[in-house]
C-alpha positions in Angstrom: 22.5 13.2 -7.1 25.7 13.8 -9.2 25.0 17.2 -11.3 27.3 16.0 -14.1 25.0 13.2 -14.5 21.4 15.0 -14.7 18.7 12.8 -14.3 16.5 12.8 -17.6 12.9 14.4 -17.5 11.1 12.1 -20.1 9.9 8.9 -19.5 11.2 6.3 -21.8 9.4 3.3 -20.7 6.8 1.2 -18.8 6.5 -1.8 -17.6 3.8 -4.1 -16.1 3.4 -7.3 -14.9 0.8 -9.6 -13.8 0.9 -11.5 -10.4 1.0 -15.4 -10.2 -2.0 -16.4 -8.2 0.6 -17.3 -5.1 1.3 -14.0 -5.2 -1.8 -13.0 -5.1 -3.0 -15.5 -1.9 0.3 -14.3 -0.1 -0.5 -10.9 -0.5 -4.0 -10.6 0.1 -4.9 -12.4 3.5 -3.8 -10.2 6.5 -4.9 -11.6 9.6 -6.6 -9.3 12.4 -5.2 -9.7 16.0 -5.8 -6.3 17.4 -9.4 -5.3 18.4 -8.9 -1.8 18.4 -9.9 0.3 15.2 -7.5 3.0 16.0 -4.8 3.9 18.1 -4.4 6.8 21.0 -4.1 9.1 17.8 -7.3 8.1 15.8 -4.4 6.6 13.0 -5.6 3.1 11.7 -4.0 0.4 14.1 -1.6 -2.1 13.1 -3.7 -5.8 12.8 -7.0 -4.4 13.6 -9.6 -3.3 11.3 -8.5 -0.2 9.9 -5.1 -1.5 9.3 -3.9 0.3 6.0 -2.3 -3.4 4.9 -5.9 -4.3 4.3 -6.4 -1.1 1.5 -7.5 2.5 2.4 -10.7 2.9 4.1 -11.9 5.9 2.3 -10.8 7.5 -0.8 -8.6 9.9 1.2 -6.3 7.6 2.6 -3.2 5.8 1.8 -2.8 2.0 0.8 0.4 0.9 2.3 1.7 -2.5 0.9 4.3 -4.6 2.2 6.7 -6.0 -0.2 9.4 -8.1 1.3 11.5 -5.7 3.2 10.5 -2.6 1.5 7.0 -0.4 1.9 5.3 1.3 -1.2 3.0 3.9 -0.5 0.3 3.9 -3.1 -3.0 6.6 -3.6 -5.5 4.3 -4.2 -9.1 5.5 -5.0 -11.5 3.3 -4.2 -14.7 2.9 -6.5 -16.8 2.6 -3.6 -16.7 3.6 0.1 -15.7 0.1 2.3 
């Protein structure tokens, strides 16, 4: 962060977009190779179940999405309990 350049504290704008429905095929299927719920740690495992691709289990968990190379960790409340 350069000092002489301070970052502004106000919000100036939004924006929001709608996926195509490819996007939305591609995004939404995960497929489940892994038969375990959780790993050695009791964390979701990777391609089973649990895996926090597929959206958070419970309100008090993380959504993690894949999009291309980069991850985006999202707090998602779900309406209902999966």
């Amino acid at each position: 962060m350069n000092i002489a350049n301070p970052v502004g504290s106000e919000i100036t704008s939004v924006a929001f977009s709608v996926y195509r429905p490819d996007e939305v095929r591609r995004t939404s299927v995960r497929r489940i190779v892994n038969p375990q719920l959780l790993d050695n740690l009791g964390h979701p495992a990777k391609g089973g179940l649990y895996d926090p691709a597929l959206g958070p289990y419970s309100k008090h968990h993380l959504w993690v999405l894949l999009s291309g190379a980069q991850f985006k960790f999202l707090k998602a409340n779900a309406a209902r309990p999966f």
